[in-house]
PyMOL CGO cylinders between C-alpha atoms (Angstrom):
from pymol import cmd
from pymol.cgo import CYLINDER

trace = [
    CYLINDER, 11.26, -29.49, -3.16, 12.68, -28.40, 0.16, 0.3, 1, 1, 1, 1, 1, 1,
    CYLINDER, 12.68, -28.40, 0.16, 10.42, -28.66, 3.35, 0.3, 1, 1, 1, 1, 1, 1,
    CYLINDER, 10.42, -28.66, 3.35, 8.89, -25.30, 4.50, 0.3, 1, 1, 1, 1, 1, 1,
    CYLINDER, 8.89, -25.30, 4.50, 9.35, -26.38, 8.07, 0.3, 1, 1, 1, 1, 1, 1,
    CYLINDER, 9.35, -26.38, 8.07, 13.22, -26.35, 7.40, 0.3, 1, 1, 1, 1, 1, 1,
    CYLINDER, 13.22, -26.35, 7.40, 13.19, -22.81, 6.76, 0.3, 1, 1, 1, 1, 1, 1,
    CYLINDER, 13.19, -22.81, 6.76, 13.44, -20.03, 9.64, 0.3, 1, 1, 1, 1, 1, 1,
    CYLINDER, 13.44, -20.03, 9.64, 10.80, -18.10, 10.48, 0.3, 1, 1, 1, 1, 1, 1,
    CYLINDER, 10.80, -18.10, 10.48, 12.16, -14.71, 9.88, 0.3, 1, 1, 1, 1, 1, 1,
    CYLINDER, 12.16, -14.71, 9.88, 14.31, -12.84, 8.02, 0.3, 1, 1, 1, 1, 1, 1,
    CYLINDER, 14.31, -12.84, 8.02, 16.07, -10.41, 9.88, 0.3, 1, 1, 1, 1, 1, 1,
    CYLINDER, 16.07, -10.41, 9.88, 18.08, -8.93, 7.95, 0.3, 1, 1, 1, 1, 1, 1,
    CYLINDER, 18.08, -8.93, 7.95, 14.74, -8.22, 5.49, 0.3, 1, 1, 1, 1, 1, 1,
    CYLINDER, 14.74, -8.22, 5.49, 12.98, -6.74, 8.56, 0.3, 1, 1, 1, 1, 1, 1,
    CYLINDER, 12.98, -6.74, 8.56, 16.17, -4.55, 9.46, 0.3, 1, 1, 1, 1, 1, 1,
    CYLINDER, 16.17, -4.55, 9.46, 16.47, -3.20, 6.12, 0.3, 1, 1, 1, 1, 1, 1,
    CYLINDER, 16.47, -3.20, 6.12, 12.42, -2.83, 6.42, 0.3, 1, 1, 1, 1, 1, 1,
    CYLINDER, 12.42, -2.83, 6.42, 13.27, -0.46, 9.72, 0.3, 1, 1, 1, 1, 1, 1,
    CYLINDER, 13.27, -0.46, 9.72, 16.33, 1.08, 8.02, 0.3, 1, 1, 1, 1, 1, 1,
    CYLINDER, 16.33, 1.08, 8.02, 14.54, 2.06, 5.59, 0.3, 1, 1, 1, 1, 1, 1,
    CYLINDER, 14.54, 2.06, 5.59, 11.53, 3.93, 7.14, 0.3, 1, 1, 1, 1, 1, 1,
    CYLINDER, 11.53, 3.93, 7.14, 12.14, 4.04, 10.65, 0.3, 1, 1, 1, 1, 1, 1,
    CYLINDER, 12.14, 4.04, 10.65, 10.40, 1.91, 13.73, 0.3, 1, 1, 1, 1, 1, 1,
    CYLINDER, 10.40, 1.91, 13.73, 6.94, 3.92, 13.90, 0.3, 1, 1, 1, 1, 1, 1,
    CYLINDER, 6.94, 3.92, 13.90, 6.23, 3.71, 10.45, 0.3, 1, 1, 1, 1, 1, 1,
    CYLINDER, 6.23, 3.71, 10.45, 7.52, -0.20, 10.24, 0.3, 1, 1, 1, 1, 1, 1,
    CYLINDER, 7.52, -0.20, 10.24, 5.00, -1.03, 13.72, 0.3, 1, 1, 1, 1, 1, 1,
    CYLINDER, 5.00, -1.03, 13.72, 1.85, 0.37, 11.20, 0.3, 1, 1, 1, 1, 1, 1,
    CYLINDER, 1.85, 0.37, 11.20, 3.26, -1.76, 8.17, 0.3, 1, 1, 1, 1, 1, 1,
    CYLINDER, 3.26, -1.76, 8.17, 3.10, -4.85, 10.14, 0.3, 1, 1, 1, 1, 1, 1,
    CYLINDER, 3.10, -4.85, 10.14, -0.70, -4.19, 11.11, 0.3, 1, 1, 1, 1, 1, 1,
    CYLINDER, -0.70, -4.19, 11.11, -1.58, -3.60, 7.28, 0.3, 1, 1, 1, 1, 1, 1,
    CYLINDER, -1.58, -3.60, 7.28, 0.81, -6.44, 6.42, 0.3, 1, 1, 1, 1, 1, 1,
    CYLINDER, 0.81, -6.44, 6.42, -0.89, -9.26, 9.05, 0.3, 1, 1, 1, 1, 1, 1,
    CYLINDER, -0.89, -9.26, 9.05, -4.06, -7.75, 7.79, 0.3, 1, 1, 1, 1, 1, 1,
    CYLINDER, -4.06, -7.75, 7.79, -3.05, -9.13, 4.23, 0.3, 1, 1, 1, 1, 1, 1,
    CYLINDER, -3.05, -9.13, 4.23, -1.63, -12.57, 4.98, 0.3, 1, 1, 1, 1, 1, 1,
    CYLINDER, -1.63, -12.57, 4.98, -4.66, -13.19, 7.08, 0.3, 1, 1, 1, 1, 1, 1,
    CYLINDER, -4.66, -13.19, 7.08, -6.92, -12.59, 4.00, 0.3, 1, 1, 1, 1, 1, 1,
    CYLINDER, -6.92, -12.59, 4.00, -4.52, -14.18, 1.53, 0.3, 1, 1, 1, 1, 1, 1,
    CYLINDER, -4.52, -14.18, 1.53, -4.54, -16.92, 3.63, 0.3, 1, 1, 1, 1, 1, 1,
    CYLINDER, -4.54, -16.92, 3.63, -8.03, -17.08, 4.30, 0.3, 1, 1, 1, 1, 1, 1,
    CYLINDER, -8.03, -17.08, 4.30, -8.79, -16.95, 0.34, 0.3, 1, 1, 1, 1, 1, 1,
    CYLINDER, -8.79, -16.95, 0.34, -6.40, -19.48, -0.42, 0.3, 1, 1, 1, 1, 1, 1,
    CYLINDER, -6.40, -19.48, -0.42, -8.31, -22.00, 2.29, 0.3, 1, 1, 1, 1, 1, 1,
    CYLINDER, -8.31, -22.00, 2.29, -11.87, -21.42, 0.97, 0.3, 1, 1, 1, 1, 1, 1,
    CYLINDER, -11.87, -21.42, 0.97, -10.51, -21.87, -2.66, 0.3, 1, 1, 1, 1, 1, 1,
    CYLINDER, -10.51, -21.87, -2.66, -9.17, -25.32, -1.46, 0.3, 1, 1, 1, 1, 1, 1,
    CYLINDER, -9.17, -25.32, -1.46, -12.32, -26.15, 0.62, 0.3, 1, 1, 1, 1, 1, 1,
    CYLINDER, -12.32, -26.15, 0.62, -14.30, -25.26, -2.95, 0.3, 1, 1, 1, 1, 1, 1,
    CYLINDER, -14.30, -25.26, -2.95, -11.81, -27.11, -4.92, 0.3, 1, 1, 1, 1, 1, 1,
    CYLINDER, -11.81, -27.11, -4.92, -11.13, -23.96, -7.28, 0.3, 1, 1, 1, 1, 1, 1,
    CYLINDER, -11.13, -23.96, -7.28, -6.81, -24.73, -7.10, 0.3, 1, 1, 1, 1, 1, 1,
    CYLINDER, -6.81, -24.73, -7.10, -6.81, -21.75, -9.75, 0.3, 1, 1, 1, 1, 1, 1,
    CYLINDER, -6.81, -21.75, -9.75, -7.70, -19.56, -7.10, 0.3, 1, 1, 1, 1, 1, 1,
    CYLINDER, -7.70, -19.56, -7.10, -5.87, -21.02, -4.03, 0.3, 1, 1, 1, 1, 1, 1,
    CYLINDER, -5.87, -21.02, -4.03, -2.74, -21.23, -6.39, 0.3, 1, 1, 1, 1, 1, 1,
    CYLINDER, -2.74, -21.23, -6.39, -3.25, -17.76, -7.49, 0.3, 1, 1, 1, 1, 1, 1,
    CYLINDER, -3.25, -17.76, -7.49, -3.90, -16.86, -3.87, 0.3, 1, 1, 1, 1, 1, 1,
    CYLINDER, -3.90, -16.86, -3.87, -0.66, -18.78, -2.87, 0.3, 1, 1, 1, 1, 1, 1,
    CYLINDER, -0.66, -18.78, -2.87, 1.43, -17.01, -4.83, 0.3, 1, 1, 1, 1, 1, 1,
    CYLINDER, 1.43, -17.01, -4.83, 0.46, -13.45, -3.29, 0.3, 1, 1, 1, 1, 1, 1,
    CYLINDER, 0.46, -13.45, -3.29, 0.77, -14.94, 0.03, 0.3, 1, 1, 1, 1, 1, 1,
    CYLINDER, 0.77, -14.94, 0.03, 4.44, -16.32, -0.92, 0.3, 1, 1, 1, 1, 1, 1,
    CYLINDER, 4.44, -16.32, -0.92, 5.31, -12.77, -2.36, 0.3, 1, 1, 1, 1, 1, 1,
    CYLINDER, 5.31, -12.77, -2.36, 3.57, -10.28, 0.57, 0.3, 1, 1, 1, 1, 1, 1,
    CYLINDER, 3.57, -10.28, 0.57, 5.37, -13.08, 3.47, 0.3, 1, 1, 1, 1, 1, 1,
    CYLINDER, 5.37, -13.08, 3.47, 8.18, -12.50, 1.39, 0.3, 1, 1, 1, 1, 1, 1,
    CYLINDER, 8.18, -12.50, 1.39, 8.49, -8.89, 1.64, 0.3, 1, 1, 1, 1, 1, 1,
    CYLINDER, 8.49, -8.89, 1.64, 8.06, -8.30, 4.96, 0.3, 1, 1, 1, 1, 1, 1,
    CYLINDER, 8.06, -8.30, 4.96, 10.70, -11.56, 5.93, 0.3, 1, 1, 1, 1, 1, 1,
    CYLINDER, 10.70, -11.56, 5.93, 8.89, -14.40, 6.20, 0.3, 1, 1, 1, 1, 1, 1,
    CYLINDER, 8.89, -14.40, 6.20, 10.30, -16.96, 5.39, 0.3, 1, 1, 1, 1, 1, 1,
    CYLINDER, 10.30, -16.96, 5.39, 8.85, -20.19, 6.13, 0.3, 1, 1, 1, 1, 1, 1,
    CYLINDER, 8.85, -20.19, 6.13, 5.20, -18.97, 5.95, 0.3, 1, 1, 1, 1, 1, 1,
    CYLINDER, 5.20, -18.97, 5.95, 6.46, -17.96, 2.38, 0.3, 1, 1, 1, 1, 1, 1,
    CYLINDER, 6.46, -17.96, 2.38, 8.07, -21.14, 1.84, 0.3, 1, 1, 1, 1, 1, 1,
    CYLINDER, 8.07, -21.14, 1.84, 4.79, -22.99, 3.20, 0.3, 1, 1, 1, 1, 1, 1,
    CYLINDER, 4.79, -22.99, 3.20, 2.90, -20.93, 0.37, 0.3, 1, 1, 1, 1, 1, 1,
    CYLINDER, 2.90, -20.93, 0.37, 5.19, -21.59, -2.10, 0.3, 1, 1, 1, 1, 1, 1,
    CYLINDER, 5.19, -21.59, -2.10, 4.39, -25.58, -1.75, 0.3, 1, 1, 1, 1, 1, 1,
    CYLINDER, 4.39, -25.58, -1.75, 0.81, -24.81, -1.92, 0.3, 1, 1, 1, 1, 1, 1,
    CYLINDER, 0.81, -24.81, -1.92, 1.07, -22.79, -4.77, 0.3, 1, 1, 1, 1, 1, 1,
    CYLINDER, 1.07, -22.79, -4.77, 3.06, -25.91, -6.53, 0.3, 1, 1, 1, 1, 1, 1,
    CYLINDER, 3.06, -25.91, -6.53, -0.09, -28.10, -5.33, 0.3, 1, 1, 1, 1, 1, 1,
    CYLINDER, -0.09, -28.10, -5.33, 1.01, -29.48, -2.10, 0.3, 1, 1, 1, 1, 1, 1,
    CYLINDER, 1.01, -29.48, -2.10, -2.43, -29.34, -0.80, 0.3, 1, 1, 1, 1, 1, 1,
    CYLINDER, -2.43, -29.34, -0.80, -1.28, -31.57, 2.20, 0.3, 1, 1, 1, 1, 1, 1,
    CYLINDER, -1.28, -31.57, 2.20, 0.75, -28.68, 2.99, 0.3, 1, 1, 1, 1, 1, 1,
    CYLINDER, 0.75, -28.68, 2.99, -2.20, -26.41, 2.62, 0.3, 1, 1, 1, 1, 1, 1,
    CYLINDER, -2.20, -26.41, 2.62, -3.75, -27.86, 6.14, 0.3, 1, 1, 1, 1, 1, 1,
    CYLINDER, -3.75, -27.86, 6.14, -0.77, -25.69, 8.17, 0.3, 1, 1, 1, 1, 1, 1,
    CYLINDER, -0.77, -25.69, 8.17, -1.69, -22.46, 6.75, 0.3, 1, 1, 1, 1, 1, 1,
    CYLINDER, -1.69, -22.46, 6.75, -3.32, -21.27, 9.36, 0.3, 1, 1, 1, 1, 1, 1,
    CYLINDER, -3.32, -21.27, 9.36, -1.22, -22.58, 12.15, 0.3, 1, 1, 1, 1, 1, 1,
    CYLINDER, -1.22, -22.58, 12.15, 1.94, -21.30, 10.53, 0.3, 1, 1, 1, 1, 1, 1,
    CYLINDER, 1.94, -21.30, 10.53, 0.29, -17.67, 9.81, 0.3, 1, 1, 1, 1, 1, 1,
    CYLINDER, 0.29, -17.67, 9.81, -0.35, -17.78, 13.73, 0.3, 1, 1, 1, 1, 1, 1,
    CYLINDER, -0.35, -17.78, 13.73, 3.35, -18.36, 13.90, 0.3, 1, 1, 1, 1, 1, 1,
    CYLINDER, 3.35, -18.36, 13.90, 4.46, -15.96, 11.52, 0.3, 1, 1, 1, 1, 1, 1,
    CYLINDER, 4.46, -15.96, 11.52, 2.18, -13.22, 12.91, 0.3, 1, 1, 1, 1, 1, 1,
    CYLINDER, 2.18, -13.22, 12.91, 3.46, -13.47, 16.87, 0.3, 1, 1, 1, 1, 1, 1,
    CYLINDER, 3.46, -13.47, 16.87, 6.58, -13.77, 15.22, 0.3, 1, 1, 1, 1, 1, 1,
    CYLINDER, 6.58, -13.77, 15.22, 6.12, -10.38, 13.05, 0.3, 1, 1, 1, 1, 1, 1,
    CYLINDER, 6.12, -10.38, 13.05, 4.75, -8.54, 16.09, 0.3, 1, 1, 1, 1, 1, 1,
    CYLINDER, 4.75, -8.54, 16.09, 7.70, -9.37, 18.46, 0.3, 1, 1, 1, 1, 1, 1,
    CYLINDER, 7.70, -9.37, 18.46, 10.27, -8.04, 15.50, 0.3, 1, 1, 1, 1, 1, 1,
]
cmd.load_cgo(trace, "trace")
């Protein structure tokens, strides 16, 4: 499996057709609803690995992967991706890379 770390941290092509498609103001209030729900995907899928419950952190993993997806990006998606295959090593840079992806989300 690739390395998350080896992917870039946006998309911005995704985030252009995001702006495209419903203009600047609008986008600006997506990203506030959107870094609400990475923080609390990611925050679910670290207690379910602190409890050792990987049914919920995968399942948790998997709608981080798909909502980092959808907004463009990429290597916090990536990063959830591995955790959602098991990499629980992985699992320990969630929070550092959602840090990354959100200053990176609020600068697009």
């Amino acid at each position: 499996m690739p390395d998350w770390r080896d992917k870039p941290e946006l998309d911005m092509q995704v985030i252009a057709t995001l702006v495209n498609a419903v203009g600047q103001a609008v986008f600006d209030d997506m990203k506030v609803q959107f870094v609400s729900d990475l923080t609390g995907l990611a925050n679910a899928c670290e207690d379910a690995l602190g409890k050792g419950d990987m049914v919920t952190a995968k399942a948790a993993a998997h709608a981080l992967k798909g909502a980092a997806s959808n907004i463009g990006l990429v290597r916090l998606s990536a990063l959830a991706a591995q955790v959602e295959q098991g990499d629980t090593e992985s699992s320990h840079a969630l929070e550092t890379e959602l840090e990354t992806a959100i200053r990176c989300l609020n600068a697009a």
